[in-house]
C-alpha positions as semicolon CSV with decimal commas, in nm:
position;residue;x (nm);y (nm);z (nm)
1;X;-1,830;-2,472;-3,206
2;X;-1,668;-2,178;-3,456
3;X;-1,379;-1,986;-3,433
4;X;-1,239;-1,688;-3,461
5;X;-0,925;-1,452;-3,462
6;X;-0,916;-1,179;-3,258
7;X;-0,775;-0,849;-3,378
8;X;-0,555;-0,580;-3,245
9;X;-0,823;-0,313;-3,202
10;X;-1,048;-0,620;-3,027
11;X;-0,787;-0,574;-2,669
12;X;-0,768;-0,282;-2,443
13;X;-0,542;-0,265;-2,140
14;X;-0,728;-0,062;-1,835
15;X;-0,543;0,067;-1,470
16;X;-0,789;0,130;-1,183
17;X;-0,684;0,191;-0,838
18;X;-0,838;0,051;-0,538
19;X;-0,830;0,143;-0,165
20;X;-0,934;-0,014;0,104
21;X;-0,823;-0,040;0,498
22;X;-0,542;-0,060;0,587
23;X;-0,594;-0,199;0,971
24;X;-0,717;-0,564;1,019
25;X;-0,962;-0,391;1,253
26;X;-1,155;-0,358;0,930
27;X;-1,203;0,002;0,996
28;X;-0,966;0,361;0,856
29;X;-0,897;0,477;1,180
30;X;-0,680;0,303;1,466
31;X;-0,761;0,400;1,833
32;X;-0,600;0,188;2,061
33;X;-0,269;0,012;2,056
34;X;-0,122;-0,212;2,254
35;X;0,241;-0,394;2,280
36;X;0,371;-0,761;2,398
37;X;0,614;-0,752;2,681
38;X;0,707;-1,096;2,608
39;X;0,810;-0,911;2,247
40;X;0,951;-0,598;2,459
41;X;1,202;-0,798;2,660
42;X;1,300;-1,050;2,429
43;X;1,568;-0,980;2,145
44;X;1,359;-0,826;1,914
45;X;1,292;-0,564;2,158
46;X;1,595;-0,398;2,153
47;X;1,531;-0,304;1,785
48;X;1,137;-0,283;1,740
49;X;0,825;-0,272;1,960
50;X;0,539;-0,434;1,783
51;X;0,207;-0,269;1,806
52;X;-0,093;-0,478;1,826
53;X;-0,494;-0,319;1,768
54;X;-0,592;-0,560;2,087
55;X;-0,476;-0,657;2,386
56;X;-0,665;-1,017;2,399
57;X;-0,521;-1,324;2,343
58;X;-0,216;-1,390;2,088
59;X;-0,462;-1,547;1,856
60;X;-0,654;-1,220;1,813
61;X;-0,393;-1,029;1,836
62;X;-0,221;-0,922;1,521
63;X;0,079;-0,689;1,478
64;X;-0,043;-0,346;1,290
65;X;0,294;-0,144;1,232
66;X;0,643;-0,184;1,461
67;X;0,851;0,159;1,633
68;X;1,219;0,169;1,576
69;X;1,483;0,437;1,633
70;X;1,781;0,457;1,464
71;X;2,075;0,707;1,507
72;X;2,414;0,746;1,301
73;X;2,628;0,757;1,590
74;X;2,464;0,469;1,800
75;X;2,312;0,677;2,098
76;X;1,984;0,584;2,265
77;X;2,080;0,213;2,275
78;X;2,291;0,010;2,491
79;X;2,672;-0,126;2,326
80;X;2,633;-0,511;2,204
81;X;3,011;-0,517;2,326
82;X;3,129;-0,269;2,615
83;X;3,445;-0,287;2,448
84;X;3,337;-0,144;2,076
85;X;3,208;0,166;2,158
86;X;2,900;0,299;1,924
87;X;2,787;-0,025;1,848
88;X;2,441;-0,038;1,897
89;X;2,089;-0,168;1,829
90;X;2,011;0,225;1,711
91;X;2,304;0,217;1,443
92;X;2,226;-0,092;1,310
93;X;1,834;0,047;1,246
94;X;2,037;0,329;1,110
95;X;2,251;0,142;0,860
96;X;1,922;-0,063;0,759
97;X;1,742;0,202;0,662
98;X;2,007;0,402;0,489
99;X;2,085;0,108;0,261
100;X;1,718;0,052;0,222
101;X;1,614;0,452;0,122
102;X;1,920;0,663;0,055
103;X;2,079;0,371;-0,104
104;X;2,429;0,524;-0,021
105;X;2,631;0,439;0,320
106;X;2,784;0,833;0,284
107;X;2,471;0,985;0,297
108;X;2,238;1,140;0,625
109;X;1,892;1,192;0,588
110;X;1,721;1,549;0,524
111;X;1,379;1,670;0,633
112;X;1,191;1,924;0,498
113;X;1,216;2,134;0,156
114;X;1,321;2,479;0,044
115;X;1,480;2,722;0,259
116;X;1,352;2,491;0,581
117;X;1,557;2,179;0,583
118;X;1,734;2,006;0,881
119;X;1,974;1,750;0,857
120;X;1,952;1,490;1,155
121;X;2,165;1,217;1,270
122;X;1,853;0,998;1,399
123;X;1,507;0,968;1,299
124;X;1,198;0,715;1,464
125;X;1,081;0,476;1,217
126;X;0,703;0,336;1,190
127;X;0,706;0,047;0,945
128;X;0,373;-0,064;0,841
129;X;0,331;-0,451;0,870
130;X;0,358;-0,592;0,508
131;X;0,044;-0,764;0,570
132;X;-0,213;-0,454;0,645
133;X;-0,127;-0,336;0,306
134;X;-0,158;-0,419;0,016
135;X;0,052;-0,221;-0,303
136;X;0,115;0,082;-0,137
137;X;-0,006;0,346;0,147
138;X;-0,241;0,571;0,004
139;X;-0,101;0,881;-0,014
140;X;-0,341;1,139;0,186
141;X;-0,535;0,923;0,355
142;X;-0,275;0,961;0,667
143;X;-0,355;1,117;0,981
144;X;-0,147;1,021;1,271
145;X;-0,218;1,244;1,613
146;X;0,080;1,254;1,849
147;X;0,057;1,336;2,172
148;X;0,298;1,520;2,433
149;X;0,357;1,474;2,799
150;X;0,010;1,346;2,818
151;X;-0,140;1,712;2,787
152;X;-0,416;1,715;2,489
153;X;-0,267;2,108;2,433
154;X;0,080;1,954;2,314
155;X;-0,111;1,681;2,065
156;X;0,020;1,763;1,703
157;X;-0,183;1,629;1,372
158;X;0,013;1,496;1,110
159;X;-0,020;1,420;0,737
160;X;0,157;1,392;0,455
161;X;0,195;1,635;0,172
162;X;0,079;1,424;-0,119
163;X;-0,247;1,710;-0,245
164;X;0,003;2,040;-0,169
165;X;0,300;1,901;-0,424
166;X;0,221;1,855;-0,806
167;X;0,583;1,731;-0,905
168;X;0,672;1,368;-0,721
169;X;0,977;1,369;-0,542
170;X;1,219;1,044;-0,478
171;X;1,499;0,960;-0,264
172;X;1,696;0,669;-0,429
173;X;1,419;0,503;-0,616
174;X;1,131;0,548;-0,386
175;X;0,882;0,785;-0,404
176;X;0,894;1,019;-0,109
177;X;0,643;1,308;0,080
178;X;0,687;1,534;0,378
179;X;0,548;1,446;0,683
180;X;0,375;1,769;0,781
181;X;0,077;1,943;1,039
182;X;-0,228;1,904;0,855
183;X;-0,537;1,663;0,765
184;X;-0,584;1,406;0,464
185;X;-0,223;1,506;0,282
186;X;-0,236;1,905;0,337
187;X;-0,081;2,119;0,543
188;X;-0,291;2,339;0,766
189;X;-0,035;2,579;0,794
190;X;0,059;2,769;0,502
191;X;0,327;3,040;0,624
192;X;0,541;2,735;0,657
193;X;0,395;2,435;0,497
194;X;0,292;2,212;0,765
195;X;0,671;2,216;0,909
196;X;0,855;2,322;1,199
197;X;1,062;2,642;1,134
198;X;1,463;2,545;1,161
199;X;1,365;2,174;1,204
200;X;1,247;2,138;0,874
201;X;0,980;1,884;0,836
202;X;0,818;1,594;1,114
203;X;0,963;1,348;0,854
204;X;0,924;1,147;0,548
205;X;0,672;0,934;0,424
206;X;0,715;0,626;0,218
207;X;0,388;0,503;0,049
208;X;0,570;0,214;-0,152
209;X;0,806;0,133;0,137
210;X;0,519;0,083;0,398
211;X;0,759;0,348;0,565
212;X;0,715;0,670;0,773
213;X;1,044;0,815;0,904
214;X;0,999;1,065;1,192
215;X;1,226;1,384;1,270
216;X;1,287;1,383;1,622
217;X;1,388;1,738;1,634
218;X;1,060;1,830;1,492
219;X;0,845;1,683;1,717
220;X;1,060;1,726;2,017
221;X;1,030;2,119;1,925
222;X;0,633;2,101;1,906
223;X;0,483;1,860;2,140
224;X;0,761;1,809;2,400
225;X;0,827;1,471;2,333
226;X;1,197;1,360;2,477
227;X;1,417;1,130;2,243
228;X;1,693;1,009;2,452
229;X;2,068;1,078;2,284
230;X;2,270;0,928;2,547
231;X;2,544;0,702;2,511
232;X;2,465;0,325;2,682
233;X;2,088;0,419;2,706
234;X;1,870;0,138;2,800
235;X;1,759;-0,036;2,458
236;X;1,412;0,043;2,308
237;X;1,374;0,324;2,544
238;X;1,275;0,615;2,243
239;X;1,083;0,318;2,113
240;X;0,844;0,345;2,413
241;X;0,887;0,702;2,447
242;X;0,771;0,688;2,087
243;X;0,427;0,453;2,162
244;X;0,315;0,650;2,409
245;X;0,247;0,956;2,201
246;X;0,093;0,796;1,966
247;X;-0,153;0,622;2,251
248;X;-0,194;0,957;2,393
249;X;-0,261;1,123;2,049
250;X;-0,505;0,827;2,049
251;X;-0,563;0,812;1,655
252;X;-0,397;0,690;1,352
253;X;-0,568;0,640;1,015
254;X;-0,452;0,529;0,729
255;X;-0,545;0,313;0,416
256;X;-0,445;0,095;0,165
257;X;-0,415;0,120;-0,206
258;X;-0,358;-0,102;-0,487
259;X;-0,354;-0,092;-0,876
260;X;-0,561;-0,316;-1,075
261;X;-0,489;-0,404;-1,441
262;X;-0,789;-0,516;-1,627
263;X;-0,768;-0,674;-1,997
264;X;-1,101;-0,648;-2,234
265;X;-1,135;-0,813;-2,487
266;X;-1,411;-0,757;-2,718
267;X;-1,547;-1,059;-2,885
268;X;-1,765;-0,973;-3,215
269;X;-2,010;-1,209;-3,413
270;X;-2,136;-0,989;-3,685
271;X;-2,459;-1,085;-3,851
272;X;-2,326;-1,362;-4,086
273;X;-2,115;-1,515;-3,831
274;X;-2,201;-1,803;-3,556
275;X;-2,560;-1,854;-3,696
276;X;-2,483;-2,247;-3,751
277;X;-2,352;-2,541;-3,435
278;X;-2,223;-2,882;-3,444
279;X;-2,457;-2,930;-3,175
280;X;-2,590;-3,284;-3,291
281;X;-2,951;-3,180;-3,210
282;X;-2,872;-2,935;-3,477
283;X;-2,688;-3,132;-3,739
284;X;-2,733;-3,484;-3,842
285;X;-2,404;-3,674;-3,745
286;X;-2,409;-3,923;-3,990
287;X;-2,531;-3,692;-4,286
288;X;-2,370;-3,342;-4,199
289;X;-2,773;-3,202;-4,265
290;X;-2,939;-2,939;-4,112
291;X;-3,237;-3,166;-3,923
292;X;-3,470;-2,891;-3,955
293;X;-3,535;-2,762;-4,258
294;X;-3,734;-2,402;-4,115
295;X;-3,341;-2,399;-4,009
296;X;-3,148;-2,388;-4,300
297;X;-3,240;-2,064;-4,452
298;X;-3,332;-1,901;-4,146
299;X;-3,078;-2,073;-3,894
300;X;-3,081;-1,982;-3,478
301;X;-2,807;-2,033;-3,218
302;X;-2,765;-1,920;-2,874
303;X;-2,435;-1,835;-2,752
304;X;-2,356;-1,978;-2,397
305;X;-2,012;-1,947;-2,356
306;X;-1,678;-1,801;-2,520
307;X;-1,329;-1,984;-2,525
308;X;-0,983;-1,831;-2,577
309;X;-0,753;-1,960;-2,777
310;X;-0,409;-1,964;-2,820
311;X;-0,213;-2,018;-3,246
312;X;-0,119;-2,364;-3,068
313;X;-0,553;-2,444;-3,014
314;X;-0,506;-2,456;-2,631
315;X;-0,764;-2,301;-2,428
316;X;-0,637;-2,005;-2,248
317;X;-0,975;-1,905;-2,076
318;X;-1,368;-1,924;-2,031
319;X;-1,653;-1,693;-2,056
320;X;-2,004;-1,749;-1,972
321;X;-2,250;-1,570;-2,023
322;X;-2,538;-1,507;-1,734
323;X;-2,796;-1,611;-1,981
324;X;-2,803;-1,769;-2,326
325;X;-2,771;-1,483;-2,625
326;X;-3,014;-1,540;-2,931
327;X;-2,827;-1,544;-3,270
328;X;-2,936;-1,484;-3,653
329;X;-2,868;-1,359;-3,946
330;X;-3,040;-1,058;-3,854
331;X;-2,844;-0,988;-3,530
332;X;-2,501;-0,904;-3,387
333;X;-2,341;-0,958;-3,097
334;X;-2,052;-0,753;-2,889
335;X;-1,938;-0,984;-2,600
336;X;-1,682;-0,725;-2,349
337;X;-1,465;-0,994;-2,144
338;X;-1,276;-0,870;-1,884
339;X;-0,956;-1,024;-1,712
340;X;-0,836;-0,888;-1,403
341;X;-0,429;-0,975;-1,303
């Protein structure tokens, strides 16, 4: 065994980014979606319907992404105390998602950009399942069809507007992009960017929240979809109203992305080095010899495996190699270890 110190120039820190599906269908695109009633009626229900890719049995069914609406002044949901008015499952999605994105209890949520901006006082909410993903969504790989009043005419495709902006854009600390009409993050309108003109855009995307917030205004506008806004509505009703566009629009893609860091290290053994083991078929152990004498001017070793050390001798990691690697006097060696985390 010989050692070694590594120097500076011997590391080198690498980023790659991976995607992969998002859907534990294994596949981009998700075309049928199904709910629990068991989930719909229970508590949870009035805050969230789940959204499952099968309708089987509970053990194949997973939960994909869940529906929420949430409004400022507590409309679309039923009072959790007749006498507190405005209380609501809607304006306590709200108040989660305000603390959660704009990070200030003052502030109302703005769609849209430029001279095309609408401030709304409720917005639908489709929050991926932690679990489907796994850093982040990938921006422009979303496609989400929505359809309206079950006519294929009213179905609108959406994106976000990752490939049309070169400048990121945050809201509190997350990363942010428009929700607009398009395919694979551009719009496919350009007169007014993918958005709906005095409605500003169909929402925001979230790729590091797992988040896409929807403008009801926008959609209402375009496909003819109805959010309820009436005071002591029946809980989870714009949640439904919600699911059923997208199972009419009958398509939502979207996939996963995830940064990987890599760490090479570059282990040398120059010509003079690591020509000569401790191997006792190599060195007499009770003499310190060379046993063959063809071996001590003209010495061979094959490398098999590299160790990492730490100053305190502690081994850190292994490398082997797929196949033993001659070594002389007359050869060098460049060994590229890589260490994913």
């Amino acid at each position: 065994m010989s050692f070694k110190r590594y120097d500076a120039d011997d590391f080198l820190v690498s980023s790659d980014s991976i995607t992969s599906t998002l859907w534990s269908t294994g596949t981009p695109t998700l075309t049928q979606f199904f709910t629990s009633s068991v989930q719909f009626a229970g508590s949870s229900g009035n805050f969230y319907l789940s959204v499952f890719q099968t309708g089987s049995a509970l053990s194949e069914a997973t939960s994909q992404f869940e529906i929420a609406y949430g409004n400022s002044t507590g409309l679309g949901g039923q009072q959790y105390n007749t006498n507190v008015a405005s209380k609501t499952p809607t304006l306590s999605i709200y108040g989660q998602y305000r603390s959660l994105i704009l990070e200030d209890e003052t502030k109302s949520f703005t769609f849209g950009t430029d001279n095309n901006t609408f401030t709304t006082t409720d917005f639908y909410v489709l929050s991926i399942d932690r679990a489907r993903y796994k850093e982040l969504l990938f921006p422009g790989s979303l496609n989400l069809s929505l359809g309206g009043n079950d006519d294929t005419t009213t179905t609108i495709h959406l994106t976000d507007n990752s490939k049309d902006v070169s400048v990121n854009t945050f809201i509190g600390s997350s990363k942010v992009y428009q929700l607009v009409s398009g395919s694979n993050g551009t719009s496919g309108t350009l007169s007014n960017s993918g958005m709906v003109p005095n409605s500003g855009s169909y929402g925001l995307v979230f790729p590091e929240l797992g988040t896409i917030l929807i403008n009801p205004e926008a959609i209402n506008q375009s496909s003819g979809i109805t959010t309820v806004r009436t005071a002591n509505s029946a809980n989870g009703v714009n949640n439904a109203t919600l699911f059923q566009a997208i199972t009419d629009g009958g398509s939502f893609k979207l996939n996963s992305q995830e940064t990987i860091t890599s760490d090479y290290v570059f282990t040398r053994a120059r010509n003079s080095e690591f020509n000569y083991t401790q191997n006792p078929t190599f060195i007499s152990g009770s003499t310190g010899e060379v046993i063959y004498s063809n071996f001590i001017n003209n010495p061979q070793t094959f490398i098999t495996t590299v160790g990492m050390y730490n100053d305190s001798n502690e081994l850190l990691a292994v490398a082997k190699l797929s196949r033993p690697l001659l070594k002389d006097f007359t050869k060098e060696a460049l060994v590229r270890i890589k260490l994913d985390f």
